[in-house]
N, C-alpha and C positions, 0 to 999 in steps of 0.2 A: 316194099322189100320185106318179106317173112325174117325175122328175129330168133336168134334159138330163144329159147325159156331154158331161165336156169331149173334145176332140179334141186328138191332138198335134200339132202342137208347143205344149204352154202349158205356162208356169213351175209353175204350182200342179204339176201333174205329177211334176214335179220335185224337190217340198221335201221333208224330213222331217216326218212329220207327229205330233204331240202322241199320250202317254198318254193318254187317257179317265179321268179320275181318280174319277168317280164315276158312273153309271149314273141317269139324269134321263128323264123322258118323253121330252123332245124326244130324243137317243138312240136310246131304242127306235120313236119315231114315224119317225126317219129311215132306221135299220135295214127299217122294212118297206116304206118306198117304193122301199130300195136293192132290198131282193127284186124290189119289184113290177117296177122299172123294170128288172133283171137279167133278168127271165121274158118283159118286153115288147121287149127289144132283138134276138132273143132270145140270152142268152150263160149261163154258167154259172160268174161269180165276178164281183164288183163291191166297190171299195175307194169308202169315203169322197172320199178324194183326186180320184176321177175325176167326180162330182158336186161337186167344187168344196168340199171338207170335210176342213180336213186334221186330223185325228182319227184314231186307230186305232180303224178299224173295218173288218169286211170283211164281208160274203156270199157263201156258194155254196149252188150244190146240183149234183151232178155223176149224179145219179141218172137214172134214166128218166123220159121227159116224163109216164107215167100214174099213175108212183107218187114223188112228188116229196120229196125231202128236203133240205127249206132248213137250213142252217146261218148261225148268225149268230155272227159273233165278236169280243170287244171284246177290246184292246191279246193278239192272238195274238202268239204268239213260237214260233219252233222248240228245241226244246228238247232234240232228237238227232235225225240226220239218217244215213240210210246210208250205207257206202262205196262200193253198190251204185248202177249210174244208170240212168237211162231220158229215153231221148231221145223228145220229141212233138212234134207241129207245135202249134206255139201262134199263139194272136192273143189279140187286145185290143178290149172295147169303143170303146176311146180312140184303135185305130189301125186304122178300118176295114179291110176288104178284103185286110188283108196278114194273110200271115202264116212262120213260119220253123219251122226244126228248134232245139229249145233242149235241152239237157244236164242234168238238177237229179240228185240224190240219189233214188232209186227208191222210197224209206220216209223216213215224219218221222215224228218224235212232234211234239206240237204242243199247248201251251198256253194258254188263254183263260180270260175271263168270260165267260160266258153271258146273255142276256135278265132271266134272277132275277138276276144276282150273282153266282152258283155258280161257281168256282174248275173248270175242266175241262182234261181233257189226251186225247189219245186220238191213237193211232198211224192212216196216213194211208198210202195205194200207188196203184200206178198212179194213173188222172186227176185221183184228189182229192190225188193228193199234187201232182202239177204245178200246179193249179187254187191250192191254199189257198199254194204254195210265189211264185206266178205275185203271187196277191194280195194276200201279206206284203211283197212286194218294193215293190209301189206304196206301201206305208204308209214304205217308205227313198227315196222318193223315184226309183227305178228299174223301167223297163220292162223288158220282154222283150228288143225289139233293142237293151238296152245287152248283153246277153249276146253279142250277133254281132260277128260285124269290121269295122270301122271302114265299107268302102266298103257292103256291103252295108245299115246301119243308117245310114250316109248317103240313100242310095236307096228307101229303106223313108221316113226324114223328107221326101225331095222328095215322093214321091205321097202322102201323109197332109197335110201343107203345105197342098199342090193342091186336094185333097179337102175340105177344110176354108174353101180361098177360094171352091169352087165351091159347097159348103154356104151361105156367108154370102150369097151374091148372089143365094140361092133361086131 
């Protein structure tokens, strides 16, 4: 079942969001609507947080549209990070239409549960490293443009704002 995404500016955005402490249907039933609504928006990483769920959880799939490879991930953590960087233009389901040059670490290793339960770790580069690095960040309660300069991620919140009131008034 498709999920709205919040839009920014909203608090939930913002929070820290809880450990997953144990692995339940609801969980995994919302895990695949994140997919579904990730693949219908269409984007390639979706956090709990931005459907209004503050839970560590995230989805991606960063692969080609004909041969798809969903990842699902409960309470991920980075768990070594390169000294190496790589700079991408990123955006956000959460902040239409914008988007910027962001900075992260080139390689993660990166730690989760899985769908079963299963304890998994697996190193990550180029766009799934930005992707899963991009979608751990929203589970701390931070976006993309907090990585920019103050005026810039000002200006990025004025037309997302906008976007947003003009959204509401359909």
């Amino acid at each position: 079942m498709l999920k709205t995404i919040l839009i920014h500016p909203d608090p939930r955005l913002k929070k820290l969001c809880a450990p997953v402490p144990d692995l339940s249907d609801r969980l995994r039933d919302l895990a695949q609507d994140m997919l579904e609504t990730m693949y219908d928006a269409p984007g390639i990483g979706l956090a709990a947080p931005q459907v209004g769920v503050l839970e560590r959880l995230i989805v991606m799939d960063c692969a080609k549209e004909d041969d798809p490879q969903p990842v699902v991930m409960f309470n991920p953590e980075v768990l070594a990070a390169s000294d190496a960087l790589n700079t991408y233009e990123e955006g956000c389901l959460s902040i239409p239409e914008q988007f910027a040059e962001v900075t992260r670490p080139a390689e993660v290793r990166i730690g989760w549960i899985d769908e079963t339960g299963t304890p998994r770790e697996k190193d990550f580069d180029g766009l799934w490293a930005t992707c899963v690095q991009h979608e751990i960040d929203h589970l701390n309660g931070k976006l993309f443009i907090d990585h920019l300069g103050a005026m810039r991620r000002q200006m990025i919140t004025r037309k997302s704002a906008k976007l947003k009131r003009e959204r509401a008034r359909g």
